[in-house]
LOTORZA-611775 format. One record per residue (C-alpha): residue number from 0; residue in three letters; x, y, z. Coordinates in pm, whole numbers. Example, Ala and Ser with C-alpha at 12.3 -4.5 7.8 and 13.67 -1.06 7.14 Angstrom:
<pts>
<pt resi="0" resn="ALA" x="1230" y="-450" z="780"/>
<pt resi="1" resn="SER" x="1367" y="-106" z="714"/>
</pts>
This chain:
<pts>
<pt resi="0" resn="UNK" x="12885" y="9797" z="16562"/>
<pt resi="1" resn="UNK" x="12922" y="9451" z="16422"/>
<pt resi="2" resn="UNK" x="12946" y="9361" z="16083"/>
<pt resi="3" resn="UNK" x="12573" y="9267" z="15958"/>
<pt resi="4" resn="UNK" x="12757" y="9128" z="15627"/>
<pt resi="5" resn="UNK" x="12723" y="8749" z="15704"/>
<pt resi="6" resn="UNK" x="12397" y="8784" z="15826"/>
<pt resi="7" resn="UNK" x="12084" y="8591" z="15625"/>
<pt resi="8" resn="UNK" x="11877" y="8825" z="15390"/>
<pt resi="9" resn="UNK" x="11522" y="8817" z="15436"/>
<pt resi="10" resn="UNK" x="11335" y="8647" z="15184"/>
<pt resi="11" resn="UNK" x="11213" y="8955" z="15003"/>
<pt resi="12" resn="UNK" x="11556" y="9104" z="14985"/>
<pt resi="13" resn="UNK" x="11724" y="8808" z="14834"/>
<pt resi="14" resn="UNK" x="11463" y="8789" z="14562"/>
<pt resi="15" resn="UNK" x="11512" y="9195" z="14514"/>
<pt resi="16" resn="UNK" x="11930" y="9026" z="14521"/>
<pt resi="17" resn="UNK" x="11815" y="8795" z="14275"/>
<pt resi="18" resn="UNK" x="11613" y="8952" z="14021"/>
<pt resi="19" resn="UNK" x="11896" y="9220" z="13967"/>
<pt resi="20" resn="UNK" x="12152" y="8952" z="13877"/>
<pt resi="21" resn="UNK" x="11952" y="8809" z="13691"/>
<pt resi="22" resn="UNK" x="11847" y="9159" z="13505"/>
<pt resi="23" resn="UNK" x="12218" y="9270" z="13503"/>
<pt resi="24" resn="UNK" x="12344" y="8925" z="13392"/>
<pt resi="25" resn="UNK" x="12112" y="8944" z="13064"/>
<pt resi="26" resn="UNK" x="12230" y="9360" z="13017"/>
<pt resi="27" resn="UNK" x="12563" y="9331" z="13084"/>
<pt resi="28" resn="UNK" x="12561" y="9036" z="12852"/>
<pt resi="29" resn="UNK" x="12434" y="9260" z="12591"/>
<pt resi="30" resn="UNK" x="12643" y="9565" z="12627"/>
<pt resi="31" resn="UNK" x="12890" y="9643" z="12909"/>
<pt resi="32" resn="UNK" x="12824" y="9898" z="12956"/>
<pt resi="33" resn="UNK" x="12474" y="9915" z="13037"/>
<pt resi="34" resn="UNK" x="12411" y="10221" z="13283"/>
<pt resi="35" resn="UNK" x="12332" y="10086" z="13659"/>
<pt resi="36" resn="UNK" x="11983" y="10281" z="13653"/>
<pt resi="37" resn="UNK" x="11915" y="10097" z="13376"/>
<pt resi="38" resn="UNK" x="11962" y="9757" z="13539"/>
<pt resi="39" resn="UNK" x="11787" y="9903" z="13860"/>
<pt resi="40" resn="UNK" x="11453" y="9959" z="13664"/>
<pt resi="41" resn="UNK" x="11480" y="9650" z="13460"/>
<pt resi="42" resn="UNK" x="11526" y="9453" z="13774"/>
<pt resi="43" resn="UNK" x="11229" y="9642" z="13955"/>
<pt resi="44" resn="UNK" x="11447" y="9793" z="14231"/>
<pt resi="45" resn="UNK" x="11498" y="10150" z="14377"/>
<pt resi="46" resn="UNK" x="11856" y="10244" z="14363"/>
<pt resi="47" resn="UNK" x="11885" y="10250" z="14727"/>
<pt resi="48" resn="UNK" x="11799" y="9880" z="14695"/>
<pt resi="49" resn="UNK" x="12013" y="9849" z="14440"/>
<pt resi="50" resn="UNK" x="12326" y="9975" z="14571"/>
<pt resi="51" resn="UNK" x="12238" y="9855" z="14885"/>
<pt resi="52" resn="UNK" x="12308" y="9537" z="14729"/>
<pt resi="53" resn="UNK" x="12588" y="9629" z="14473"/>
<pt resi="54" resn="UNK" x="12798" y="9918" z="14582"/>
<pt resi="55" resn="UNK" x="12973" y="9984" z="14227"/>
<pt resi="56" resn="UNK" x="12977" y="9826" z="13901"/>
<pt resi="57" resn="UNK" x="13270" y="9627" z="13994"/>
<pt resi="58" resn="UNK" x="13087" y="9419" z="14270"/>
<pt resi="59" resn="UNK" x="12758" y="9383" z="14058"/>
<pt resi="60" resn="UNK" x="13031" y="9222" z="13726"/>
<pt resi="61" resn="UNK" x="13222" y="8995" z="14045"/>
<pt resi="62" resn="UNK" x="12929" y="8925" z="14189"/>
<pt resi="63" resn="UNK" x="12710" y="8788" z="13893"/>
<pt resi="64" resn="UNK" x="13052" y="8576" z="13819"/>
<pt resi="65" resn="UNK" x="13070" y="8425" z="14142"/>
<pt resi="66" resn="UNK" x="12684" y="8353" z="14166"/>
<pt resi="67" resn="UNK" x="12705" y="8182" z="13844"/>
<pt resi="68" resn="UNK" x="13016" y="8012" z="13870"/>
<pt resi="69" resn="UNK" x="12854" y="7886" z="14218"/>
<pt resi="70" resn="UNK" x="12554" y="7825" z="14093"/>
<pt resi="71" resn="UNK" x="12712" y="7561" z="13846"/>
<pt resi="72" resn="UNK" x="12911" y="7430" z="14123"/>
<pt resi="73" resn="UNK" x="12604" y="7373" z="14331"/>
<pt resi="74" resn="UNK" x="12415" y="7179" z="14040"/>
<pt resi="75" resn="UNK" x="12702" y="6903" z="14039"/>
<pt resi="76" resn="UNK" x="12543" y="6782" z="14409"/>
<pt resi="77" resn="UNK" x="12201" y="6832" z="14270"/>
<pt resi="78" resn="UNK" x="12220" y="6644" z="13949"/>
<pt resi="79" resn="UNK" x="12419" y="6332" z="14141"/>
<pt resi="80" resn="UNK" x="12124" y="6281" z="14377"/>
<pt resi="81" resn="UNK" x="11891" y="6230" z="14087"/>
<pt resi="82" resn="UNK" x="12124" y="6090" z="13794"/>
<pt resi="83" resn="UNK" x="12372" y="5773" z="13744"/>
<pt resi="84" resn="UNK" x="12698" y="5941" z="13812"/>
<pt resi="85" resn="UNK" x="12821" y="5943" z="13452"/>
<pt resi="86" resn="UNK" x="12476" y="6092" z="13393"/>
<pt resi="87" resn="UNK" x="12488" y="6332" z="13577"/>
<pt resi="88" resn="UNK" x="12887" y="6462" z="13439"/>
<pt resi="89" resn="UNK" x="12766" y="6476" z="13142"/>
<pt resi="90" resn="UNK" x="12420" y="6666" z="13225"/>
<pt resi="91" resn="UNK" x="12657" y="6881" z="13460"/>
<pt resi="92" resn="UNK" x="12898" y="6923" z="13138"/>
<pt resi="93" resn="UNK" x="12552" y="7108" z="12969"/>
<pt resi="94" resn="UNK" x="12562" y="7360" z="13298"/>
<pt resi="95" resn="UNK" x="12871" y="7438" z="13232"/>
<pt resi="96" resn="UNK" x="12844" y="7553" z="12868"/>
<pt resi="97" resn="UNK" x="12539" y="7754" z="12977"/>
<pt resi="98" resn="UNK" x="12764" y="7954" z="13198"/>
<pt resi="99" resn="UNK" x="13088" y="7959" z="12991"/>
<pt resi="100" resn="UNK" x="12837" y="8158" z="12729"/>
<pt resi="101" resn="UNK" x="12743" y="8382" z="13008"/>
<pt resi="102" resn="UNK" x="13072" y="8440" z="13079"/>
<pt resi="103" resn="UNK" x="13172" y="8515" z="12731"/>
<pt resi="104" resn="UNK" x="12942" y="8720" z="12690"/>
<pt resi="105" resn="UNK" x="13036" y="8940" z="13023"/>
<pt resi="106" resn="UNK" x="13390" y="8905" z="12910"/>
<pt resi="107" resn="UNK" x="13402" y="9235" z="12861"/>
<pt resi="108" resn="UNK" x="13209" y="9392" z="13152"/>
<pt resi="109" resn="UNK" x="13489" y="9097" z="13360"/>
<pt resi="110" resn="UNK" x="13751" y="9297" z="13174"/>
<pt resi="111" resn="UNK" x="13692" y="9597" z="13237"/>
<pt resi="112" resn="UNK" x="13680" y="9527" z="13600"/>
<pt resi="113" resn="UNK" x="13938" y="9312" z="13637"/>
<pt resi="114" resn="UNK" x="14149" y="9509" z="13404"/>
<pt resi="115" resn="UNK" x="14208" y="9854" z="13539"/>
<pt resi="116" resn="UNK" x="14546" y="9851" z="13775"/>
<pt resi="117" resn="UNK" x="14458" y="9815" z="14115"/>
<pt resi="118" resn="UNK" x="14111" y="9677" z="14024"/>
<pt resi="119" resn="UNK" x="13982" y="9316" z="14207"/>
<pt resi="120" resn="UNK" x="14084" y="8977" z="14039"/>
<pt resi="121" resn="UNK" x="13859" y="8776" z="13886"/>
<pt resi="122" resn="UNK" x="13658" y="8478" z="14133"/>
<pt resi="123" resn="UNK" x="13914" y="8196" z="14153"/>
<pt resi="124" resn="UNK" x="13731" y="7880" z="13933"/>
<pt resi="125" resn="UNK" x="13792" y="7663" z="14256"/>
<pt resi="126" resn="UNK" x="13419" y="7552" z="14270"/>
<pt resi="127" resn="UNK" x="13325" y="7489" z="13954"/>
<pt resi="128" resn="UNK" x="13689" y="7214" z="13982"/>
<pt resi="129" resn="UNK" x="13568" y="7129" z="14273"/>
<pt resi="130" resn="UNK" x="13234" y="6976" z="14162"/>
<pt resi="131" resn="UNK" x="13427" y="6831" z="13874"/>
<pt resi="132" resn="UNK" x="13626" y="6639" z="14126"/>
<pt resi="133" resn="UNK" x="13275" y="6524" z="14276"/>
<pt resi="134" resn="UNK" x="13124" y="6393" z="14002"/>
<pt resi="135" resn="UNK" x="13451" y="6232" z="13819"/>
<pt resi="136" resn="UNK" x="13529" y="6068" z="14156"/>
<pt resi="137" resn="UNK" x="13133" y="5908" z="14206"/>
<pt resi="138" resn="UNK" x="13160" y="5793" z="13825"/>
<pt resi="139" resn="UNK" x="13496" y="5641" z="13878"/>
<pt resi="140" resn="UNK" x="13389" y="5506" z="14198"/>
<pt resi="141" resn="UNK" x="13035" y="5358" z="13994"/>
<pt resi="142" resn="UNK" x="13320" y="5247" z="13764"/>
<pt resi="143" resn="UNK" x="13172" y="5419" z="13459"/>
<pt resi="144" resn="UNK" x="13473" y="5629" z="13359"/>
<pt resi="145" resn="UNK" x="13857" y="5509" z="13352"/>
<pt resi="146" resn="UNK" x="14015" y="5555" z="13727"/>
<pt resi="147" resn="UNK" x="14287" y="5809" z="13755"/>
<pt resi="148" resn="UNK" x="14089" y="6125" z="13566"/>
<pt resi="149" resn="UNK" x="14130" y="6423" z="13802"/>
<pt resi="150" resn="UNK" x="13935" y="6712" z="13754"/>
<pt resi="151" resn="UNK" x="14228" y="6961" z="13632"/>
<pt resi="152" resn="UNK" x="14310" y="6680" z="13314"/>
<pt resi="153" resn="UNK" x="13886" y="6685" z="13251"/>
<pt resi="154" resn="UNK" x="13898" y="7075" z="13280"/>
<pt resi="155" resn="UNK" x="14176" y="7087" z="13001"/>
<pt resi="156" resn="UNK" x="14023" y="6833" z="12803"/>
<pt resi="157" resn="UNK" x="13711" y="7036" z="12786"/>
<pt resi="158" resn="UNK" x="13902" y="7329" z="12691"/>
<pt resi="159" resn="UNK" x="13784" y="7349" z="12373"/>
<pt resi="160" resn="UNK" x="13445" y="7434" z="12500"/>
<pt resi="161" resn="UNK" x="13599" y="7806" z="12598"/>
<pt resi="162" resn="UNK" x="13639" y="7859" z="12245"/>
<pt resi="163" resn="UNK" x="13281" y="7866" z="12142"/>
<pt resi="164" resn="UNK" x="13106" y="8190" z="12132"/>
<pt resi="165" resn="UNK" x="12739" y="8309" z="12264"/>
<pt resi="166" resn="UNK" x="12684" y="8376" z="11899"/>
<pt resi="167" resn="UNK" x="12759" y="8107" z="11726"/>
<pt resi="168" resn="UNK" x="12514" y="7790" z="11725"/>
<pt resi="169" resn="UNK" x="12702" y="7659" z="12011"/>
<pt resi="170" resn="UNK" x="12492" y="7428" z="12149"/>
<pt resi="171" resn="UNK" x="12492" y="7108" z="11870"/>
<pt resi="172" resn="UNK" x="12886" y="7177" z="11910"/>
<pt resi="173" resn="UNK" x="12917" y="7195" z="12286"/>
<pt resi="174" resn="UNK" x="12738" y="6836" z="12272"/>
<pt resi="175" resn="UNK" x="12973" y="6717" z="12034"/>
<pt resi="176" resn="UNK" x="13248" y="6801" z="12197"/>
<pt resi="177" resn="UNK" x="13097" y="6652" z="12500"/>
<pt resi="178" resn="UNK" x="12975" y="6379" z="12388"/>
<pt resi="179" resn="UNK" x="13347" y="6235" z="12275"/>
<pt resi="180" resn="UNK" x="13464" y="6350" z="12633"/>
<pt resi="181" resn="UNK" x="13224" y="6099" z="12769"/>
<pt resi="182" resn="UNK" x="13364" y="5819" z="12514"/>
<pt resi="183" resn="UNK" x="13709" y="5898" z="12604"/>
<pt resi="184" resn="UNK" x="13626" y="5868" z="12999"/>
<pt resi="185" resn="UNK" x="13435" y="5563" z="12941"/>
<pt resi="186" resn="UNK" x="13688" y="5351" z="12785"/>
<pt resi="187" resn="UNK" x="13866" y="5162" z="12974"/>
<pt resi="188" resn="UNK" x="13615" y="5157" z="13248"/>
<pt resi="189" resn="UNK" x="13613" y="4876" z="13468"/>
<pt resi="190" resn="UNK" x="13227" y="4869" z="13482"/>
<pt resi="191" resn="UNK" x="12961" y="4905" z="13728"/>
<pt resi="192" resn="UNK" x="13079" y="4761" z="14075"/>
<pt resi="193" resn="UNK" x="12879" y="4588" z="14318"/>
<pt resi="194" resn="UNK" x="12775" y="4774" z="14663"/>
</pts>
């Protein structure tokens, strides 16, 4: 029998997809190791539906990393067809701190998944460098930032932003910190070139 795994959910089962990581993302967020029955009533699901969906604990953790990691990816694209480029880094730059302190706060559900010998790596962070490259290359090409910035220097640069916790009133500081990112890239720009 063929594999039915690339085929298109219907539209009621990707909401059902949906809702539970969005439920699990919030739970697991709060406390690893929130029970998987748990997240199936929260989320409004049977738990044929839910493991239907999300076989173990260790594809729900992967999979709410990957969806959100993608999901910031995606909104690089989004935010360009609506924003200057250099607009639209920075507003990107926002997404991104939104789902670094999702991520920290799954760190350790992502650990102990990740951790355990033999277990599955953790999602490579090719998209969200990817859609770094996208929008660093459309400013530079708008000639708002300084040519030459790839998107592994701007990654590093925003470092810091890794060390900020859920917790903490990250938010003022993320800008901050972004905020002087978007001064750095901007000097030296050759300005806004003609089409």
């Amino acid at each position: 029998m063929p594999e039915k795994k690339d085929t298109p959910l219907r539209s009621d089962a990707q909401r059902n997809r949906e809702r539970i990581l969005d439920v699990a993302l919030t739970e697991l967020t709060r406390c690893a190791d929130t029970p998987l029955s748990v997240i199936a009533k929260k989320a409004g699901v049977g738990q044929g539906t839910f493991y239907r969906n999300f076989p173990n604990r260790e594809a729900l953790v992967l999979e709410i990393y990957r969806h959100e990691m993608q999901q910031v990816a995606d909104s690089a694209a989004q935010l360009l067809a609506t924003l200057a480029p250099d607009r639209a880094l920075r507003a990107w730059m926002d997404r991104l701190a939104e789902f670094a302190m999702a991520k920290a706060g799954l760190a350790d559900a992502i650990r102990q998944v990740t951790g355990a010998p033999g277990g599955p790596a953790k999602p490579s962070p090719t998209p969200v460098a990817a859609a770094a490259e996208l929008l660093l290359r459309a400013s530079e090409e708008a000639g708002t930032i300084r040519p030459g910035i790839n998107g592994e220097d701007f990654l590093l640069t925003i470092a810091g932003l890794w060390q900020l916790t859920p917790r903490d009133d990250w938010q003022p500081r993320a800008a901050r910190l972004f905020d002087l990112v978007m001064d750095g890239l901007r000097a030296g720009a050759p300005g806004r070139r003609g089409r």
